[in-house]
Biotite code that builds the C-alpha atoms (Angstrom):
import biotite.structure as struc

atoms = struc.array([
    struc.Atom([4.958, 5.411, -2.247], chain_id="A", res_id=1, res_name="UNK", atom_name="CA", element="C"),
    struc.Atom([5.330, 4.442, -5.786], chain_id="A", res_id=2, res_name="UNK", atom_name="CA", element="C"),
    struc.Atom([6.608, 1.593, -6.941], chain_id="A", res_id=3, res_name="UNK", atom_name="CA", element="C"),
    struc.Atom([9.745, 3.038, -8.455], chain_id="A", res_id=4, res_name="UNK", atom_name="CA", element="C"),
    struc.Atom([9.917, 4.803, -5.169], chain_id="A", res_id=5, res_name="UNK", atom_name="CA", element="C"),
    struc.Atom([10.151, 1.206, -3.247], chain_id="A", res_id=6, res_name="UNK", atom_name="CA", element="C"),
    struc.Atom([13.008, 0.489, -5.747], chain_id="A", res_id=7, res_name="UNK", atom_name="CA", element="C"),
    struc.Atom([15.367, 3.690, -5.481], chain_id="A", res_id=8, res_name="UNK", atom_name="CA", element="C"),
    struc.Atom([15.057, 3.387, -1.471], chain_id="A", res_id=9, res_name="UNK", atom_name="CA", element="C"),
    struc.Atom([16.505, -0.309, -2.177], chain_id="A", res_id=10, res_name="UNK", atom_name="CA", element="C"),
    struc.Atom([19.102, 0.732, -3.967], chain_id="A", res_id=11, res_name="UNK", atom_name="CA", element="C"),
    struc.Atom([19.742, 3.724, -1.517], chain_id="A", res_id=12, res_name="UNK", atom_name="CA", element="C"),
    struc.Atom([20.118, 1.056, 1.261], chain_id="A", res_id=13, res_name="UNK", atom_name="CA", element="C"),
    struc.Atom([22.790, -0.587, -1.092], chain_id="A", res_id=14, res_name="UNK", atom_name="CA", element="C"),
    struc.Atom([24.740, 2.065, -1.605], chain_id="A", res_id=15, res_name="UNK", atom_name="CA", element="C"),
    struc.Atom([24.662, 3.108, 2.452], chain_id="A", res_id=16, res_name="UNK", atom_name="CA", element="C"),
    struc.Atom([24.992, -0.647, 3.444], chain_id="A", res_id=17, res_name="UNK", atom_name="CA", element="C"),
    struc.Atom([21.879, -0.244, 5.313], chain_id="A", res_id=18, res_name="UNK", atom_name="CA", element="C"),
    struc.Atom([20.754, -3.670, 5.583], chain_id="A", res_id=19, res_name="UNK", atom_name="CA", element="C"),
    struc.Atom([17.623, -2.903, 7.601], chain_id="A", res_id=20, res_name="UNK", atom_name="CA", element="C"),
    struc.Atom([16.390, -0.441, 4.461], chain_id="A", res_id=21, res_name="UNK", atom_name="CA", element="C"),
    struc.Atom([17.276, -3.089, 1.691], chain_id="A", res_id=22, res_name="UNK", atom_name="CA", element="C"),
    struc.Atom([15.312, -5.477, 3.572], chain_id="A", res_id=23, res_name="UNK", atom_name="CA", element="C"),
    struc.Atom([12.041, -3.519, 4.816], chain_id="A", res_id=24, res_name="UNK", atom_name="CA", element="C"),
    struc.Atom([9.720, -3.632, 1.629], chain_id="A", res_id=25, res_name="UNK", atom_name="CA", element="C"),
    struc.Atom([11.029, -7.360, 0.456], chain_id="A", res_id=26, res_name="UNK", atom_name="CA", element="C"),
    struc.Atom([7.757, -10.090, 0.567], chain_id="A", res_id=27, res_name="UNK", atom_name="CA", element="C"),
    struc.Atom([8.457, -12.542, 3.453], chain_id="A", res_id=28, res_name="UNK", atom_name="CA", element="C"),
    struc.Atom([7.832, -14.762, 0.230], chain_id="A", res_id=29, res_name="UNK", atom_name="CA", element="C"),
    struc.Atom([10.610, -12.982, -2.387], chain_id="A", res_id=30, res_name="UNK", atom_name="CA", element="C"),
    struc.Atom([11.639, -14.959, -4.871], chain_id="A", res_id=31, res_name="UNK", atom_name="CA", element="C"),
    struc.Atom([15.138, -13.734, -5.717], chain_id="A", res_id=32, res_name="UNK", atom_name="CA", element="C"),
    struc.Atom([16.797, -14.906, -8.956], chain_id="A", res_id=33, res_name="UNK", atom_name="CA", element="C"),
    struc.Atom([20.675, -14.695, -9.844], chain_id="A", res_id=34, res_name="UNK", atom_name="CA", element="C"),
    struc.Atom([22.024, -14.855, -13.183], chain_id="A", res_id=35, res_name="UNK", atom_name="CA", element="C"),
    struc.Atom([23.378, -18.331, -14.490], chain_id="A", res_id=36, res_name="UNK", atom_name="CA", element="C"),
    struc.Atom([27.354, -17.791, -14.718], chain_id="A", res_id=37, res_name="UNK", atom_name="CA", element="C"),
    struc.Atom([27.096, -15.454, -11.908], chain_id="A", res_id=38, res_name="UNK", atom_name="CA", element="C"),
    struc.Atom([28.922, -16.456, -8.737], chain_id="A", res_id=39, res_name="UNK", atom_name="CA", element="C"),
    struc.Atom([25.826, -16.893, -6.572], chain_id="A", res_id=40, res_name="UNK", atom_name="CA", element="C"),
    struc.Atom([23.635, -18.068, -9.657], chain_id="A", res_id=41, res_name="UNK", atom_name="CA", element="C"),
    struc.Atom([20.846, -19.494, -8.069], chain_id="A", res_id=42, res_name="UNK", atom_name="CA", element="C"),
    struc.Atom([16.790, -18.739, -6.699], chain_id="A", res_id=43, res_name="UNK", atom_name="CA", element="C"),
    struc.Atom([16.788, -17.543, -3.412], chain_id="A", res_id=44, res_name="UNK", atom_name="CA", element="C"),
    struc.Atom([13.603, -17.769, -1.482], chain_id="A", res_id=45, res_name="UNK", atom_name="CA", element="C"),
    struc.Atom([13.001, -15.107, 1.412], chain_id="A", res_id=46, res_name="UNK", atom_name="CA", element="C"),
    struc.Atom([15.060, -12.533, 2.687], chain_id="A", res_id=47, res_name="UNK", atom_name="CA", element="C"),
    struc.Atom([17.081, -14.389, 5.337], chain_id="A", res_id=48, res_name="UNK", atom_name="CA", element="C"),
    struc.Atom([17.825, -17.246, 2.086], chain_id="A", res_id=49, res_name="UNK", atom_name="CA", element="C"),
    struc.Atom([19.072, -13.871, 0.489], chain_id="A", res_id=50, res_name="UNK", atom_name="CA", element="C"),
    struc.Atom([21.222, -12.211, 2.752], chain_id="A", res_id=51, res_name="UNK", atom_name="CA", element="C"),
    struc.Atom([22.903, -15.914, 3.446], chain_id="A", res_id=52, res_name="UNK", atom_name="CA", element="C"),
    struc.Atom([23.701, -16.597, -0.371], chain_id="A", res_id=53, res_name="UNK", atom_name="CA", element="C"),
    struc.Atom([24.355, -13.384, -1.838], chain_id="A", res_id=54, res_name="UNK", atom_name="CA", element="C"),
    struc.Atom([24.193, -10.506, 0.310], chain_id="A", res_id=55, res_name="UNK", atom_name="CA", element="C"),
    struc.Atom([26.862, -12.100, 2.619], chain_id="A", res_id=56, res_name="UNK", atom_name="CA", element="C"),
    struc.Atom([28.901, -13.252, 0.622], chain_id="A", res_id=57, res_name="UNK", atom_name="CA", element="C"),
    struc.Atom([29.396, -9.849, -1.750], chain_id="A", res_id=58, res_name="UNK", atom_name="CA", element="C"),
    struc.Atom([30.012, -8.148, 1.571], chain_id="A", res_id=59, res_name="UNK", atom_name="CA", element="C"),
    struc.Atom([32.912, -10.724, 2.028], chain_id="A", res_id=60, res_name="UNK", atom_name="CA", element="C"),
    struc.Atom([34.340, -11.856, -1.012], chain_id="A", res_id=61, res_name="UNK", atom_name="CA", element="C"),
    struc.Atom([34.217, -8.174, -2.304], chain_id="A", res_id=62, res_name="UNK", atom_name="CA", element="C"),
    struc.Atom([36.094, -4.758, -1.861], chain_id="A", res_id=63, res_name="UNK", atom_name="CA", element="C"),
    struc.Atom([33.918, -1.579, -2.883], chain_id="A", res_id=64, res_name="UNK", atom_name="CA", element="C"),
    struc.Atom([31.144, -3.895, -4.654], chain_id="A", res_id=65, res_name="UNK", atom_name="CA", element="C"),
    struc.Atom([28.279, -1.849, -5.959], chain_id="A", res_id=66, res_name="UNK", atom_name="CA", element="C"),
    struc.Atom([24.915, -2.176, -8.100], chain_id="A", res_id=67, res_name="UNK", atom_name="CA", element="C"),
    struc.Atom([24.305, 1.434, -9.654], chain_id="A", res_id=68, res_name="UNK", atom_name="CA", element="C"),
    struc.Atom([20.992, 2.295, -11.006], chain_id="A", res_id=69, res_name="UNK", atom_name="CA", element="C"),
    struc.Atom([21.792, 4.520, -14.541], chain_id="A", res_id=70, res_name="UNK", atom_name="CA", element="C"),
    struc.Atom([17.604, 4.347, -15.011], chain_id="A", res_id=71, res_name="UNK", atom_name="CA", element="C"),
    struc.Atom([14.473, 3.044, -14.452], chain_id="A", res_id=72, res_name="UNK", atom_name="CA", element="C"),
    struc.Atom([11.388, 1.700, -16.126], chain_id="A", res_id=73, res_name="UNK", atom_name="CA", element="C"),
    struc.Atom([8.164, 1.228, -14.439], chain_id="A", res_id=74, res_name="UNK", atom_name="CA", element="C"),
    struc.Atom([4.624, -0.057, -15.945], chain_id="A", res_id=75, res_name="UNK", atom_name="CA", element="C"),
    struc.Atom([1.810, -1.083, -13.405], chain_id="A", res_id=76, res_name="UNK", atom_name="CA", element="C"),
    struc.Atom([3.498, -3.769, -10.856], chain_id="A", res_id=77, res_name="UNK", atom_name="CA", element="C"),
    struc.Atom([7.116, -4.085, -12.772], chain_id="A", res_id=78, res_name="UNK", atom_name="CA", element="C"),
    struc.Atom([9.990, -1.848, -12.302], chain_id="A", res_id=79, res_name="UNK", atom_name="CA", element="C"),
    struc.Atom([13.115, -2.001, -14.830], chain_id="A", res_id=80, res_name="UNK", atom_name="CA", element="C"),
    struc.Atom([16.397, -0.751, -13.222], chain_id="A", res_id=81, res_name="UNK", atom_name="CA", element="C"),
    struc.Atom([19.184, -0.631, -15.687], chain_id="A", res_id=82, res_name="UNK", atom_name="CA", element="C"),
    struc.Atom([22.471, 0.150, -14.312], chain_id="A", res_id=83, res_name="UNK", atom_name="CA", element="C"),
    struc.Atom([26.093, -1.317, -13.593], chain_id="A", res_id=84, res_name="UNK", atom_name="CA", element="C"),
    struc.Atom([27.995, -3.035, -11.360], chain_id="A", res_id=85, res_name="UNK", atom_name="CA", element="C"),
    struc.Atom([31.415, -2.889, -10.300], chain_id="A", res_id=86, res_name="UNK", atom_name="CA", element="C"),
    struc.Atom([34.209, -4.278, -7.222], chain_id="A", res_id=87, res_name="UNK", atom_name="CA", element="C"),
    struc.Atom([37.078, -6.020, -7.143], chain_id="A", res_id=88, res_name="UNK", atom_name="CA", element="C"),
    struc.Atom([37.246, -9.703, -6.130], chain_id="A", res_id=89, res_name="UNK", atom_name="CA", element="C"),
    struc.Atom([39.301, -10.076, -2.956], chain_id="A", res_id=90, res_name="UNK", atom_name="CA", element="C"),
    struc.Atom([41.201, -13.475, -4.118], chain_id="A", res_id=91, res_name="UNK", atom_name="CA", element="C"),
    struc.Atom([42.651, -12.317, -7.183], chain_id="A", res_id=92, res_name="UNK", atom_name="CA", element="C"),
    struc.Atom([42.498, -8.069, -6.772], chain_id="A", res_id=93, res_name="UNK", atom_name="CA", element="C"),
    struc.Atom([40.573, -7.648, -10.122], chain_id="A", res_id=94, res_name="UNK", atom_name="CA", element="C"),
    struc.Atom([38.273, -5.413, -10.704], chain_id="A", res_id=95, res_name="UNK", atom_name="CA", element="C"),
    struc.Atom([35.141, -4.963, -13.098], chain_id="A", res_id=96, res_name="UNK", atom_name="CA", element="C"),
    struc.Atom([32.384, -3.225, -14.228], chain_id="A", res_id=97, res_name="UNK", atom_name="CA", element="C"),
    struc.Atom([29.458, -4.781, -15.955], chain_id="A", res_id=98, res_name="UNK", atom_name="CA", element="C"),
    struc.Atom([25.788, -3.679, -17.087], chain_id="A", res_id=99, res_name="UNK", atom_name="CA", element="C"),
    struc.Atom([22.862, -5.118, -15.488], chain_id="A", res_id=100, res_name="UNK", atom_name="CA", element="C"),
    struc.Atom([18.913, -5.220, -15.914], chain_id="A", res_id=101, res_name="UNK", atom_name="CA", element="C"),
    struc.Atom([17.051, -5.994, -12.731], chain_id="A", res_id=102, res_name="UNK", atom_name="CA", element="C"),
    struc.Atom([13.571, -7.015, -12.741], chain_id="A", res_id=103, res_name="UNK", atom_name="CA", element="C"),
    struc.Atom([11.399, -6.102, -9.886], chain_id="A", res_id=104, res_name="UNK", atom_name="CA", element="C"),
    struc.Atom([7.959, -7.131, -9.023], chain_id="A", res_id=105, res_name="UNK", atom_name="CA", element="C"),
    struc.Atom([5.677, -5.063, -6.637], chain_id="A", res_id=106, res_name="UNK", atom_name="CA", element="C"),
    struc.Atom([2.885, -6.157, -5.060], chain_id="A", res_id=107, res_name="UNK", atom_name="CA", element="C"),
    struc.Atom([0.926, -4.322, -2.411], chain_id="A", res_id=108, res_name="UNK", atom_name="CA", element="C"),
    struc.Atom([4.035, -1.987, -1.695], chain_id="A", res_id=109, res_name="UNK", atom_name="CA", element="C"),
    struc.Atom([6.296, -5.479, -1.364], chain_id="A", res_id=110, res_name="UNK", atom_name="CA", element="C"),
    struc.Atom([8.671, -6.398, -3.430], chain_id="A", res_id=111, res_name="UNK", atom_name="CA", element="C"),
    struc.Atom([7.592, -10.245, -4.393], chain_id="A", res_id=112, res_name="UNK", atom_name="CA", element="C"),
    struc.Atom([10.299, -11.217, -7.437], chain_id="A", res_id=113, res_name="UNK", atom_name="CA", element="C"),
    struc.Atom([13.878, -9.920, -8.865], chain_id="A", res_id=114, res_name="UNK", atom_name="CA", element="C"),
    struc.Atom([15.736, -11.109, -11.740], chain_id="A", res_id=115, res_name="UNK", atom_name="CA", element="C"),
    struc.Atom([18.898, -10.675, -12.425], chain_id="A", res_id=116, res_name="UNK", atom_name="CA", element="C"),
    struc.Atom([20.097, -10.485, -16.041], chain_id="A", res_id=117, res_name="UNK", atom_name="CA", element="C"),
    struc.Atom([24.046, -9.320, -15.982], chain_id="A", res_id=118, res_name="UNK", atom_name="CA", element="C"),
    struc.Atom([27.179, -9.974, -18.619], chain_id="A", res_id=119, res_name="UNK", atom_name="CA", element="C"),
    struc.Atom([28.326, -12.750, -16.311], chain_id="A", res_id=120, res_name="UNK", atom_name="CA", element="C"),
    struc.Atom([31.438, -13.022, -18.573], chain_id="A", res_id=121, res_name="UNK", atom_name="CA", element="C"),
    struc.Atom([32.888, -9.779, -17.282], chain_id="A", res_id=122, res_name="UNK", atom_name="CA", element="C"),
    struc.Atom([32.072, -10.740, -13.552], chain_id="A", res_id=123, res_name="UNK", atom_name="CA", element="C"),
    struc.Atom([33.635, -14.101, -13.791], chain_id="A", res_id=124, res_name="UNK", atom_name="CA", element="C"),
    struc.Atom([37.442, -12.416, -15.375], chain_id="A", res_id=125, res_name="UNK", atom_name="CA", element="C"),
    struc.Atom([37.127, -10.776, -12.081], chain_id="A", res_id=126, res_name="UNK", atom_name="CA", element="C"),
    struc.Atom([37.236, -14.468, -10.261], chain_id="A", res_id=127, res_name="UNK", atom_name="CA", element="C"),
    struc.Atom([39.675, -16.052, -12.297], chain_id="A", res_id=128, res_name="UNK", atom_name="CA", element="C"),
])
């Protein structure tokens, strides 16, 4: 399986809430970086530090929140997903959509680093 490949069945397991898929080709040692300005800005270390502080917490502060791959970029162990986001914030009902670049490393068919880069501004009309 390719390394794009290992991305797109991510994403697949995002958009089926398939936890179990999302999880099965992350490192035991991710390193999982949200935006600054993004509500769970932060690193996350290891998939259960992930699912705790941001998978969780999208699946309850959120209605219909997705991440949307448009495209993707690949050269040797780096995949490029560019793509948009979009929910509504259950406290105050608003809604948005917002571009994002995600930054994937692959190593050995495991997925050891993301980065998040995302117009926080757009995400954070949604919370206020």
């Amino acid at each position: 399986m390719s390394n794009t490949e290992i991305v797109k069945r991510l994403y697949a397991g995002f958009a089926s809430a398939d936890l179990p898929v999302v999880l099965a080709d992350m490192s035991p040692e991710i390193e999982w970086r949200e935006a600054e300005g993004y509500p769970y800005a932060g690193t996350f270390h290891g998939p259960q530090a992930i699912v705790d502080g941001v998978f969780v917490k999208l699946a309850s502060e959120w209605n219909d929140y997705r991440a949307v791959p448009d495209r993707y970029v690949s050269e040797g162990d780096e995949v490029i997903a560019l793509g948009h986001y979009s929910g509504t914030f259950k406290t105050t009902m608003k809604s948005f959509r917002a571009p994002f670049v995600h930054a994937w490393t692959i190593l050995d068919g495991k997925i050891v680093r993301f980065v998040q880069y995302v117009d926080t501004v757009l995400v954070q009309r949604a919370l206020a």
